[in-house]
C-alpha positions as CSV (number, residue, x, y, z in Angstrom):
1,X,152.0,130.8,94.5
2,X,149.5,130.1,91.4
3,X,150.6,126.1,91.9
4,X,149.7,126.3,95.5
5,X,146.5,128.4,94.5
6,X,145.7,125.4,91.3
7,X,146.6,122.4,94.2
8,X,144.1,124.0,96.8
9,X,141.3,124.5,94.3
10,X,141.8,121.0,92.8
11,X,141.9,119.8,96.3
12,X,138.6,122.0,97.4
13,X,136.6,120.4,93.9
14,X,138.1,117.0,94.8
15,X,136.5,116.9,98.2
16,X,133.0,118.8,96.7
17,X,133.1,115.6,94.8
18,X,133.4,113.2,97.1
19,X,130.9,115.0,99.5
20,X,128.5,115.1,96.7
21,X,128.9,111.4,95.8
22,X,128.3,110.5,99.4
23,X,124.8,112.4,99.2
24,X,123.7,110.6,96.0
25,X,124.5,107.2,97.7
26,X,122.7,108.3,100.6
27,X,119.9,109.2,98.6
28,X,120.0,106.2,96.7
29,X,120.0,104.1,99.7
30,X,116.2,106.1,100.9
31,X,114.9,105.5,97.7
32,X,112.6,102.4,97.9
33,X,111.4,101.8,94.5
34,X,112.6,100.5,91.2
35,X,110.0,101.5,88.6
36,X,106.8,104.3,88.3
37,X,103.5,102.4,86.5
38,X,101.3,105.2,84.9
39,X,97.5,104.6,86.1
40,X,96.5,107.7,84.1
41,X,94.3,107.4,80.7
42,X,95.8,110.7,78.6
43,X,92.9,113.2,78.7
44,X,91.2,113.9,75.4
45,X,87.9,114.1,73.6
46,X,88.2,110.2,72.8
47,X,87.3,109.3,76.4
48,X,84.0,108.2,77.6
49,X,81.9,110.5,79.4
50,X,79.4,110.0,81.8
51,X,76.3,110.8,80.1
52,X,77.7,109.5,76.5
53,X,76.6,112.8,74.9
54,X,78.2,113.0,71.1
55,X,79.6,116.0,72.2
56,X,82.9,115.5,74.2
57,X,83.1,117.9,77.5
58,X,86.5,118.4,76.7
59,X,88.1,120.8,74.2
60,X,91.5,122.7,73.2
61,X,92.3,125.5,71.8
62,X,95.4,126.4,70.9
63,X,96.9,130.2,71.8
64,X,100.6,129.9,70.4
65,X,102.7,127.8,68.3
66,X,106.3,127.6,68.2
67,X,106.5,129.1,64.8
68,X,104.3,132.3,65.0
69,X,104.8,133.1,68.5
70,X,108.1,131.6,69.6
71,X,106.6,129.0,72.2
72,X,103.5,126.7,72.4
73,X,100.5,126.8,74.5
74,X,96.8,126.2,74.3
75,X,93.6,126.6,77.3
76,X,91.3,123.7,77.6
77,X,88.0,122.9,79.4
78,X,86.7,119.6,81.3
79,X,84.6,118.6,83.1
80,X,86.0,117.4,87.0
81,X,84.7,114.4,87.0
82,X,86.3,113.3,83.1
83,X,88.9,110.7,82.3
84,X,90.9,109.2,85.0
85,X,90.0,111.8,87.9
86,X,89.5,112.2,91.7
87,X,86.3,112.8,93.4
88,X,86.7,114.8,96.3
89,X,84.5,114.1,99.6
90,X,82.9,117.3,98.5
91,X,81.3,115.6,96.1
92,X,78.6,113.6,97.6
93,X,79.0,115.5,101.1
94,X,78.3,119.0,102.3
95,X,81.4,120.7,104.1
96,X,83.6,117.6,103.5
97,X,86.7,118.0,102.0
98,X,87.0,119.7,98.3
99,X,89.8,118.9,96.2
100,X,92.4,121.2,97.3
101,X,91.8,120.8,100.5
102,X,92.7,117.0,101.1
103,X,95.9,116.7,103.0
104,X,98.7,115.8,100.9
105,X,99.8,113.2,103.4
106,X,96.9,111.1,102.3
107,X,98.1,111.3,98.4
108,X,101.4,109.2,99.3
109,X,100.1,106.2,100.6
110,X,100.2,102.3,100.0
111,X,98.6,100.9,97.2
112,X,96.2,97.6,97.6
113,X,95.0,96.1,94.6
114,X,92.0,93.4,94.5
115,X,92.1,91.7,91.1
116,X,88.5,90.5,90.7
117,X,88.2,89.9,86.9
118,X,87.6,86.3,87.0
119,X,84.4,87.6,88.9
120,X,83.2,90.0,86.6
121,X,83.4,88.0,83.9
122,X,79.6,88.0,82.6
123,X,78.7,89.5,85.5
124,X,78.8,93.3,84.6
125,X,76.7,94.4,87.4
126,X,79.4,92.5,89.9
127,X,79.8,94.2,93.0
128,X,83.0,93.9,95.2
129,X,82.3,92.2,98.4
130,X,83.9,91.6,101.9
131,X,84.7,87.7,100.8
132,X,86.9,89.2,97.6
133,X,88.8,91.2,100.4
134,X,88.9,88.2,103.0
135,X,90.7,86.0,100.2
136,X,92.8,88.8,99.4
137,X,94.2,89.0,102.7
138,X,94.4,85.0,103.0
139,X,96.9,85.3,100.0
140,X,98.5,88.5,100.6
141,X,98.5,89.6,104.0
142,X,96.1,92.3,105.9
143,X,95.3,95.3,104.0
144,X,97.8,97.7,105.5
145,X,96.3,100.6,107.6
146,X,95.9,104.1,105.7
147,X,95.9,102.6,102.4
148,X,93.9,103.3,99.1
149,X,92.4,100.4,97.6
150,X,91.9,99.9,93.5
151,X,89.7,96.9,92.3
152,X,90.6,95.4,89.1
153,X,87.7,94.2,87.2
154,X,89.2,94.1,83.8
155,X,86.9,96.6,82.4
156,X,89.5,98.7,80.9
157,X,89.9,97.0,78.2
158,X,86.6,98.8,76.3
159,X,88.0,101.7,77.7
160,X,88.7,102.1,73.4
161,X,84.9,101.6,72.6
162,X,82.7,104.4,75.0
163,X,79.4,102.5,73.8
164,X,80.9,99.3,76.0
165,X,82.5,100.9,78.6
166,X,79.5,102.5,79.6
167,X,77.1,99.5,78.8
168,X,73.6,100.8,78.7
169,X,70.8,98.8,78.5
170,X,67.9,99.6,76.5
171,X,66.0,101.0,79.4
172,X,68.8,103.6,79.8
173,X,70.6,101.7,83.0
174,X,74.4,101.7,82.5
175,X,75.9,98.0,83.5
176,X,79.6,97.8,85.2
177,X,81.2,96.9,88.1
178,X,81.8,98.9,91.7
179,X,82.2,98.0,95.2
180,X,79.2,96.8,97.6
181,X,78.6,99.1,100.4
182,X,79.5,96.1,102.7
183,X,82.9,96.0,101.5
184,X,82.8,100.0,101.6
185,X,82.3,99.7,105.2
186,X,84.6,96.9,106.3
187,X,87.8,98.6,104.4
188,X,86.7,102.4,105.8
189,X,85.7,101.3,109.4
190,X,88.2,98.6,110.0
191,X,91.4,98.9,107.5
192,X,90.9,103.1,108.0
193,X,91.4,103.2,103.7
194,X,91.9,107.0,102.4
195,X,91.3,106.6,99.3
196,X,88.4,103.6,97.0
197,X,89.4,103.3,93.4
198,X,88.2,101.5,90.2
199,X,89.0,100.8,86.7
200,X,85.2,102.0,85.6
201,X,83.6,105.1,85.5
202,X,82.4,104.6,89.3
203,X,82.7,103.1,92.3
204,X,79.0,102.3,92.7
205,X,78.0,99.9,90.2
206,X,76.4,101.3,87.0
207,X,72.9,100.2,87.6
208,X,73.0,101.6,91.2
209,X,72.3,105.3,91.0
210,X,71.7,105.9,94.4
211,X,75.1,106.1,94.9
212,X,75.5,104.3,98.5
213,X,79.5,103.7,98.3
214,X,79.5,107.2,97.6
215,X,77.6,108.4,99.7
216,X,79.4,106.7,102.5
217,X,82.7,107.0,102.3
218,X,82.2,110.9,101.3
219,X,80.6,111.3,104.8
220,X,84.1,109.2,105.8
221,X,86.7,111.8,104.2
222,X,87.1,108.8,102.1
223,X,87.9,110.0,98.0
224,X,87.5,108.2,94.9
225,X,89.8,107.0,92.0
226,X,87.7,106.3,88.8
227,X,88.6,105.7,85.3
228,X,92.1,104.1,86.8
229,X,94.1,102.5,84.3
230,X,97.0,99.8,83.9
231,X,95.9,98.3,87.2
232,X,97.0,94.8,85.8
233,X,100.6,96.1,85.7
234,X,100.4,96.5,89.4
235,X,101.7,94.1,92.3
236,X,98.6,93.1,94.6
237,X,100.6,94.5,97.5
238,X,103.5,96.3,98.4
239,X,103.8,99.3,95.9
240,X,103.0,103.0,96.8
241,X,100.5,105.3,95.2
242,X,101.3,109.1,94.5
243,X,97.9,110.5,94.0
244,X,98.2,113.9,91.9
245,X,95.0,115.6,91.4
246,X,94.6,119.5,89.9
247,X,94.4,121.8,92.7
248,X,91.3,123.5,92.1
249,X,89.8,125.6,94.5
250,X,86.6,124.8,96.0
251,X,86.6,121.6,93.0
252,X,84.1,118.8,94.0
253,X,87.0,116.8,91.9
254,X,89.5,116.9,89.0
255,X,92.3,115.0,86.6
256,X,94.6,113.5,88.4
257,X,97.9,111.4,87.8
258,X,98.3,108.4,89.2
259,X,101.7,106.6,89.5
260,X,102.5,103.8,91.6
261,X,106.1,102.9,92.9
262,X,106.8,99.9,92.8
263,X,109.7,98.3,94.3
């Protein structure tokens, strides 16, 4: 009796096994990506702010360590709109969407990206236009419908140096790259983007402080990326974002993680 008892228990694991190996493949078959890029600065006081004041917006405090209190953890304060963050529509748009409220379908999409550093290149006030998307799509196909769009203007790499990231002029006017409100337009109203992003602190152009591109695509349900980083790591076409911002309620914007999967 206790063989029959082992035999049908080693026969019950044996088939819990195989059942179980058949899931992973499955699940191995619906995954459709072979590596994660990070598109996230790490948040800390080193990172530029927006108004460049001495004083960083952000700070820690530590509230337990693993050798007084058995387990670590500290509180910290930001600012939404610091380091590699998401605007919300909220933003620049009464009754628009704030950050928690953006439908999560729109945080999975498919990532574009318009490599336009061979533009900027002593042009810091560049602004991306509807020819920059034309000869992406020449090259790489229409921009597929729903997706979020990221120019790469190279300006990352003072993303070290806070005095040349921001760039400001001696009348006070910060200098970097954004998108034109023409280009705006033609990937809201006829590719039906979800999301604009940037590897600067904006997606207007620094010396623009109306805010146009901002203004618009708010008013579109349209959010913003900012501060993106490892963009030239990226495929032009065909990975997928996962957009990952802090659900704050009623937040005109937050941190957010960006990862794109690429296949």
């Amino acid at each position: 009796m206790v063989r029959w008892k082992t035999l049908a228990i080693g026969l019950g694991l044996a088939l819990a096994l195989l059942l179980f190996a058949q899931h992973r493949n499955a699940m191995r078959e619906q995954i459709s990506f072979t590596g994660v890029i990070d598109l996230t600065h790490t948040l800390n006081d080193h990172s530029p702010s927006w108004d460049g004041a001495a004083q960083s917006p952000y700070s820690v405090r530590t509230l337990g360590t693993i050798e007084h209190d058995g387990y670590y953890y500290r509180s910290f304060t930001t600012e939404e709109h610091y380091g590699t963050h998401l605007d919300a529509p909220a933003h620049f748009a009464k009754r628009m969407w704030t950050v928690d409220q953006i439908p999560s379908e729109r945080l999975v999409r498919p990532l574009v990206v318009l490599d336009v550093r061979s533009r900027v290149k002593g042009h810091p006030d560049y602004e991306v236009t509807v020819q920059d998307i034309a000869d992406f799509e020449s090259k790489h196909g229409e921009i597929p419908d729903g997706a979020v769009v990221m120019a790469l203007t190279g300006w990352e790499d003072r993303w070290s140096d806070s005095g040349s990231y921001r760039n400001v002029s001696p009348d006070g006017v910060m200098h970097f790259p954004g998108y034109s409100l023409e280009a705006a337009q033609f990937l809201v109203k006829t590719r039906n983007v979800v999301g604009l992003g940037i590897d600067t602190m904006s997606i207007d152009p620094g010396a623009n402080t109306a805010f146009p591109v901002h203004h618009f695509t708010a008013n579109e349900s349209v959010y913003q990326l900012e501060n993106v980083g490892n963009l030239a790591l990226v495929p032009a076409s065909g990975a997928t974002l996962v957009v990952a911002p802090i659900k704050l309620d009623n937040g005109s914007g937050g941190p957010a993680r960006l990862l794109a999967l690429v296949k």
